[in-house]
C-alpha positions in Angstrom: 0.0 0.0 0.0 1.4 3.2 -0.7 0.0 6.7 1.1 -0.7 9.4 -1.0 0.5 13.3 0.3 -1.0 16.3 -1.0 -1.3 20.2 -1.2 3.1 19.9 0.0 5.1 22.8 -0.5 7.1 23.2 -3.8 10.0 23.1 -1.6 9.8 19.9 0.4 12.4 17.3 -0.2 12.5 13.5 0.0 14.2 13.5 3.2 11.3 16.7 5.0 8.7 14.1 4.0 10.4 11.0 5.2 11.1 12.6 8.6 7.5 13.9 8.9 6.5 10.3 8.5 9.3 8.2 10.5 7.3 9.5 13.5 4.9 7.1 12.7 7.0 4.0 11.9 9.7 2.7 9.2 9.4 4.6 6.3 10.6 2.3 3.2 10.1 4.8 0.3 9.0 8.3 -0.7 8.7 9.7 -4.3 7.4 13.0 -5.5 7.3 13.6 -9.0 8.2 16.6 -10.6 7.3 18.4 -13.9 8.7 17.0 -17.1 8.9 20.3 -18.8 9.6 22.6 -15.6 11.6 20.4 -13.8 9.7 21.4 -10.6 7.7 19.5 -8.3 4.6 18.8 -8.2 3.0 19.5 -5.0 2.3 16.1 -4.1 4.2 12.5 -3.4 3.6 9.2 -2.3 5.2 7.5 1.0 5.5 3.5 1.7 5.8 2.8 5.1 6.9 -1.0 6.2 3.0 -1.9 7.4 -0.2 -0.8 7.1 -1.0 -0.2 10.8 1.5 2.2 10.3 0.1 3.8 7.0 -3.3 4.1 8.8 -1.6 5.8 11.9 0.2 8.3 9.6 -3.0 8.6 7.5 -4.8 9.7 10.3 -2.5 11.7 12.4 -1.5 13.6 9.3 -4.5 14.2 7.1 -5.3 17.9 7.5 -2.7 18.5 9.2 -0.7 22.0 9.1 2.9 21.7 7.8 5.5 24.6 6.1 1.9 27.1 5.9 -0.1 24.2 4.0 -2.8 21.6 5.5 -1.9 18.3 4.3 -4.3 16.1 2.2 -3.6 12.6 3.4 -5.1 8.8 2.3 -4.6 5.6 1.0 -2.8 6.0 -2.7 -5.9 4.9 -5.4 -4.0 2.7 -8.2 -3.0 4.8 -11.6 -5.4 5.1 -13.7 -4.2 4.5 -17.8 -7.4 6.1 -19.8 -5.3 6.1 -23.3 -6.1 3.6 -25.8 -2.8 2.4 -25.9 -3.3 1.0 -30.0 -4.3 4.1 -30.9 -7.1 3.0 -33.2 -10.8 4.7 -32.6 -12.8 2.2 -30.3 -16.4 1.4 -31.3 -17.2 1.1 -27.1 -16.8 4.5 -26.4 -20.5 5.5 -26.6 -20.1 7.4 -29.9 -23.0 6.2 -32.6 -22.4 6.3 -35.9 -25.1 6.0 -38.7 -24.4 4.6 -42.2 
């Protein structure tokens, strides 16, 4: 399970985020992505913590939580979502009617 953090300061590193979250148990990972084009993050990031006891502590110790000026948006990371049609043909499914 992985935690997703939101609303973080553009500032925050790895390490501010793993600290903030060590409180609450082992912290295995943390990523936060950053912009392709700007090279700046993005203002959220996801954590991993070694259970999910601890994940639900830090979930709800955390969420709405004040931290660097911002209150925190934290819950349970939903799985990626891929809505591309990945053989890039038009799909007849999609709702769309066509008369002949």
């Amino acid at each position: 399970m992985s935690i997703y953090v939101g609303n973080i300061s553009y500032e925050v590193t790895s390490e501010d985020l793993s600290s903030v979250f060590a409180e609450y148990g082992t912290v295995q990972r943390v990523y936060l992505p950053v912009d392709r084009e700007t090279g700046r993050m993005r203002g959220f990031g996801f954590v991993e913590m070694a259970s999910e006891a601890e994940e639900a502590t830090a979930i709800e110790t955390l969420d709405g939580a004040e931290w660097m000026g911002r209150e925190l948006r934290v819950n349970k990371a939903r799985p990626r979502e891929n809505n591309r049609n990945s053989s890039g043909n038009y799909r007849r499914d999609n709702n769309f009617s066509r008369s002949y």
